[in-house]
C-alpha positions in Angstrom: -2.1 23.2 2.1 -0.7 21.1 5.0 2.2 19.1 4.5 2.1 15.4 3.8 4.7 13.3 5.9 5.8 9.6 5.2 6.2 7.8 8.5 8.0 4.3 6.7 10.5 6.9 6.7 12.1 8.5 9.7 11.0 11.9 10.6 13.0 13.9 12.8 12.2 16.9 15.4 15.2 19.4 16.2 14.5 21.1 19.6 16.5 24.1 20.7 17.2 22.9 24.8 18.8 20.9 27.6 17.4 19.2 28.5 14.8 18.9 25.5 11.4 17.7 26.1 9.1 17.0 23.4 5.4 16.6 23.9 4.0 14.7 20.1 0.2 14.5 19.4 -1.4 12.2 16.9 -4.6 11.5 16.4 -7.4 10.9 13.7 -10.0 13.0 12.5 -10.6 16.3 12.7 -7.8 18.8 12.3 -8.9 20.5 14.8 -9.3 21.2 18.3 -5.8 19.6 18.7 -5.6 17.4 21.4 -4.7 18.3 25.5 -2.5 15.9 26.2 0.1 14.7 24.6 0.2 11.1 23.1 4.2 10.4 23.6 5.7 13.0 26.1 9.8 12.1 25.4 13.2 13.7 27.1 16.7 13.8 26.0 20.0 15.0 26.4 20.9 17.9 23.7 24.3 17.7 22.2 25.9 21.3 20.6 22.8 22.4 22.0 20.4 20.7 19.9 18.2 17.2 21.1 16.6 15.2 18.0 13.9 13.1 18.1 13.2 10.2 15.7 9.7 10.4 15.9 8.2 8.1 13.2 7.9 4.7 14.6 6.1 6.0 17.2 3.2 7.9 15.2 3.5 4.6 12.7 1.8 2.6 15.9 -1.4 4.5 15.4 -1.9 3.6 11.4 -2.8 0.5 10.2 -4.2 0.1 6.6 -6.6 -2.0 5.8 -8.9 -2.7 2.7 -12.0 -4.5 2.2 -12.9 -3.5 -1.0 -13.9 0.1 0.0 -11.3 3.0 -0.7 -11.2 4.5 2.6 -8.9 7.7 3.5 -6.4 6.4 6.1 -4.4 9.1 7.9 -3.4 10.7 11.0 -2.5 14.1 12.8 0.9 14.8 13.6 1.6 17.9 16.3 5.0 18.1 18.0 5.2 21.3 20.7 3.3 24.3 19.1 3.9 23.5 15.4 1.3 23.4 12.8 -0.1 19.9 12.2 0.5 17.6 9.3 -0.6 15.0 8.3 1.1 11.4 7.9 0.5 8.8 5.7 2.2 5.3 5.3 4.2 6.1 2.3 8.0 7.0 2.8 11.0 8.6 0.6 13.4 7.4 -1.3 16.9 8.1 -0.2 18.1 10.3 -2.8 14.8 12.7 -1.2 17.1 13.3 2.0 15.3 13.5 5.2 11.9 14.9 6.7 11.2 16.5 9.8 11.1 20.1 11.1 14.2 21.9 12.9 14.9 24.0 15.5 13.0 27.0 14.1 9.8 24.9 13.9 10.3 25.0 10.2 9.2 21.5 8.4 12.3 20.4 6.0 10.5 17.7 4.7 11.0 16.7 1.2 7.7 14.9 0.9 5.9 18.1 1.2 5.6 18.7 -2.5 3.4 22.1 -2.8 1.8 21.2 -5.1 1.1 17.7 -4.6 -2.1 16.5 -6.0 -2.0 12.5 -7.2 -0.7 10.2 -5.3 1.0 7.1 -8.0 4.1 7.8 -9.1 3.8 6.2 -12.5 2.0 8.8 -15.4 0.4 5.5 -17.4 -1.9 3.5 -16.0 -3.4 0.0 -17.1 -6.9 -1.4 -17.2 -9.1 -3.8 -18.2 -12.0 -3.1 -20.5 -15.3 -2.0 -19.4 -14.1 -1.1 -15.5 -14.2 2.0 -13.8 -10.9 3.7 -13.5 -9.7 5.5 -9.8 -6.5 6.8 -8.7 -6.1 8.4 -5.5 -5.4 12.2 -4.8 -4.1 14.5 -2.2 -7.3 16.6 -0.8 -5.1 19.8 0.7 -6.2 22.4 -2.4 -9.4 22.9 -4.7 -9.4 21.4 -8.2 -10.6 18.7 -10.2 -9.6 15.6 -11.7 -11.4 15.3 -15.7 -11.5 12.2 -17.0 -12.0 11.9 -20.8 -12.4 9.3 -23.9 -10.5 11.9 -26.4 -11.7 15.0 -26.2 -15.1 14.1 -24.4 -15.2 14.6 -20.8 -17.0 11.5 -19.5 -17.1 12.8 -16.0 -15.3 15.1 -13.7 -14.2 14.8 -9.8 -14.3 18.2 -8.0 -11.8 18.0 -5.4 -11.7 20.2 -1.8 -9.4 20.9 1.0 -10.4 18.4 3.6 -9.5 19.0 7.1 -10.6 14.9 8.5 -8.1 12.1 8.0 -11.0 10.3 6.9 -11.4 12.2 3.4 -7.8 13.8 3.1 -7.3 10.9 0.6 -9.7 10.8 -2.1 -10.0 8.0 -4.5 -11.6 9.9 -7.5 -13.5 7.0 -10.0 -14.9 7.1 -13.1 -18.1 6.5 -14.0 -17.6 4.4 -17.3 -20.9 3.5 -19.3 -21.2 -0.1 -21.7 -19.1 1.2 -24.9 -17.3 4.1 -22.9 -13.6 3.9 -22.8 -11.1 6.4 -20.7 -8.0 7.5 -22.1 -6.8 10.6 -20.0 -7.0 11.5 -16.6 -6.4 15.8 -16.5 -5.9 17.0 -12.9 -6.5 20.9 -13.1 -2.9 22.8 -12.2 -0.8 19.2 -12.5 0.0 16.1 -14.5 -2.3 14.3 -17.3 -2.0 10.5 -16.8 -2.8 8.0 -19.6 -5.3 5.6 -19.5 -4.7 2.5 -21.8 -6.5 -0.6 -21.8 -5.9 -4.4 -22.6 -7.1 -5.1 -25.5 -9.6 -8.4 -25.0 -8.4 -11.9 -23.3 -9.8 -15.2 -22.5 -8.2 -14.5 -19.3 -10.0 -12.7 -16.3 -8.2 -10.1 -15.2 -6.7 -10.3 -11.3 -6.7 -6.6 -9.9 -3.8 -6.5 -6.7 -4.5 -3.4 -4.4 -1.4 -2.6 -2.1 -0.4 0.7 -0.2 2.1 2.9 -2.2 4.9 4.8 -1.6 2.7 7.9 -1.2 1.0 6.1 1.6 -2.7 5.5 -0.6 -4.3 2.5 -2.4 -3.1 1.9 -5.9 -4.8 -0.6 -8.1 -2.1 -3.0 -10.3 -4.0 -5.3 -12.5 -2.4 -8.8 -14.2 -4.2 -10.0 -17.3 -3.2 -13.2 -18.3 -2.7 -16.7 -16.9 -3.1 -17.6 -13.0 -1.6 -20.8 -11.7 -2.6 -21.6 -8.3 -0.2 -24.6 -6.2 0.2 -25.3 -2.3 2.7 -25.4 0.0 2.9 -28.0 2.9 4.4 -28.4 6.5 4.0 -31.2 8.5 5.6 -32.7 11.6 5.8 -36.7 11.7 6.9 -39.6 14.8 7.4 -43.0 14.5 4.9 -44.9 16.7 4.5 -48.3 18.6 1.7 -50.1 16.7 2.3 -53.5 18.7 -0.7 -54.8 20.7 0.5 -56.9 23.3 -1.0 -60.1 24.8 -0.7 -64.0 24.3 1.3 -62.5 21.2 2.7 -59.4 19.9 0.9 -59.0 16.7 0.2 -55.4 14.2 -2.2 -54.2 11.8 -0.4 -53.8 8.6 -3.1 -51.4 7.9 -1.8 -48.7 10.6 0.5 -46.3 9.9 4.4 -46.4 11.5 5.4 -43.3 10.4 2.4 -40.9 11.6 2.0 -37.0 10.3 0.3 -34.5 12.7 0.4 -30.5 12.2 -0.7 -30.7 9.2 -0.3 -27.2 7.1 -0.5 -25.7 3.8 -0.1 -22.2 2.2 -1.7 -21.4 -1.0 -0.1 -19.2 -3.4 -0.8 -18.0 -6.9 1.6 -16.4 -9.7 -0.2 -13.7 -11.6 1.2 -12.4 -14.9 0.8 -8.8 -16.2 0.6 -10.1 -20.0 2.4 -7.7 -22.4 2.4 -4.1 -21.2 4.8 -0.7 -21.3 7.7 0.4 -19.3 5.2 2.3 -17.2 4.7 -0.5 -15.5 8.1 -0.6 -13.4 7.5 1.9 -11.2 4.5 0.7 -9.9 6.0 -2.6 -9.9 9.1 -1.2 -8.0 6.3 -0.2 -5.3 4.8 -3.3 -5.2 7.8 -5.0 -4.5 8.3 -3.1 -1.5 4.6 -2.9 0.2 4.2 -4.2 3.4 0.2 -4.1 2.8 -1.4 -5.8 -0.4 -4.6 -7.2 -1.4 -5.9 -9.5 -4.0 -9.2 -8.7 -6.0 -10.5 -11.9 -7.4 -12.6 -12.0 -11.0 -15.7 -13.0 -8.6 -14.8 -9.7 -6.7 -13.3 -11.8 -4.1 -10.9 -10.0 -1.6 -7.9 -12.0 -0.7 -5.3 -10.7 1.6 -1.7 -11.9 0.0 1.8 -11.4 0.8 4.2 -11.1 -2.0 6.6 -14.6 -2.3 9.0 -13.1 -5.1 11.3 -11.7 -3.7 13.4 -9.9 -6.8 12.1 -8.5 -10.2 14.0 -7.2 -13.4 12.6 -4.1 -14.6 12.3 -4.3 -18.2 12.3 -1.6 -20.7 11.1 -1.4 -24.5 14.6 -1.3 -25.8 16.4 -3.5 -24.2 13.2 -5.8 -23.7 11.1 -5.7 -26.6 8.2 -7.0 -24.8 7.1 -6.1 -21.1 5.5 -8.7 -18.6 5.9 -9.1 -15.2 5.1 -12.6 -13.1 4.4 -12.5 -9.7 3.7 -15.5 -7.0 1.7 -14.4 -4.1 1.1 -16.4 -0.6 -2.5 -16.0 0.5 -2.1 -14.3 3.9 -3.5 -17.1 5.9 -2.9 -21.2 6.7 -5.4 -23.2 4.5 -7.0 -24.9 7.1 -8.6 -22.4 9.8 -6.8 -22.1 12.9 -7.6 -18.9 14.0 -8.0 -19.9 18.0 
């Protein structure tokens, strides 16, 4: 199994000289044959004999999420000196994890490595709406599969692979839900069972948000209930000079003084969850602190949206009774085109 690296979070390489001279590859694709040259060739002084390198801005330059309403496998290839890849993903550690990176021996410390990683959410309950097909991303570095049941019925079963391409190291196993069929497990063979539980009918369509995780993958969040829409405006303004000038100084009363120009507006919508479990914090939590998310529209419509709350107050079932989260998003764009 290679080792999964999180490059939000800084990775560090420990060399063993002085002058030290690290030569990082990264690159997408095919694990192998590693590339010639190097893509960042850096030097620095070694203190006590040791020089390290922060490393994970850098490989961060060549991954950029995106979504269009296709799960896709995003990753890349990390080689420093004669080390054995791994790959990166854009998730990052929490702080209690301590740091990542590989030391002077060329052994890799990092506490994202996880042997025996397989999904890739952090929360073991998941939400849905009725009647959709249900996917959750997995790590593709071992053999095994991913069952997903109504009961004690399998209604069908992902076999998962070692993958060796960034393009399929990811893979976003779905199920295939017929009219009347219902999940309520998800068994990954060697690891954790998730639950599956679904909202129980709404006159409400459902909004589905799709943002990158903490692991690095796609996660699907969906709100049930009630979505107001409003607009936000900018606007610059001058006074002007409507006289006309001649054998009098006269106006039209029907111009305007005060004149607006730059005219702008931002859209947003606040999305509510409706009333769900505790097991909804943690992927809120994540949420909160995505720098890539996308909105799914009832009509299948894929928005991208930046997140305008700024705080949230996890709830829990004891304290809170009842769970729901609201959230206002900005659509990711000006209202009127001005893409130049």
């Amino acid at each position: 199994m290679s080792t999964k690296i999180n490059i939000r979070s800084p990775y560090f390489v420990t060399l063993n000289e002085s002058p030290a001279t690290l030569e990082l590859r990264v690159w997408s694709g095919a694990s192998t044959p590693v590339p010639t040259d190097p893509t960042y060739t850096l030097t620095k002084d070694a203190v006590g004999g040791y020089a390290t390198f922060e490393v994970a801005e850098l490989i961060r330059d060549y991954l950029d999420v995106t979504f269009d309403g296709t799960y896709t496998s995003q990753a890349l290839w990390v080689r420093s000196e004669s080390t054995t890849p791994v790959i990166a993903l854009d998730g990052y550690t929490d702080f209690k994890d301590g740091s990542q990176g590989i030391d002077s021996t060329g052994t890799n410390y990092s506490s994202a490595t996880q042997g025996n990683l397989k999904q890739l959410i952090s929360n073991s309950t998941i939400w849905v709406p009725k009647d959709v097909d249900v996917r959750i991303p997995v790590f593709a570095q071992s053999s095994y599969t991913v069952t997903f049941k109504d009961g004690i019925a399998t209604i069908n079963q992902v076999s998962i692979s070692s993958q060796t391409n960034t393009n399929a190291v990811i893979n976003y196993a779905t199920s295939t839900i017929e009219s009347g069929e219902n999940i309520s497990t998800i068994e990954i063979s060697g690891g954790d069972t998730i639950t599956v539980r679904q909202m129980e009918c709404s006159r409400y369509d459902a909004y589905k948000v799709v943002f990158v995780n903490k692991h690095g993958a796609l996660q699907d969040l969906y709100f049930f209930m009630k979505a107001t829409n409003s607009l936000k405006t900018t606007r610059e303004s001058y006074k002007s000079n409507n006289l006309t000038l001649g054998s009098s100084a006269t106006y039209s009363i029907t111009d305007h003084q005060y004149k607006n120009i730059d005219i702008q507006g931002r859209e947003a919508i606040l999305l509510s969850t409706g009333f769900v479990s505790e097991d909804y914090n943690e992927p809120m939590k994540e949420l909160m602190l995505s720098e890539k998310v996308w909105m799914v529209t009832p009509d299948d419509e894929v928005l991208p949206v930046n997140l305008r709350t700024s705080d949230v107050t996890f709830r829990t079932s004891l304290n809170d009774k009842m769970v729901e989260y609201q959230v206002e998003f900005e659509y990711a764009y000006d209202a009127i085109n001005n893409v130049r």
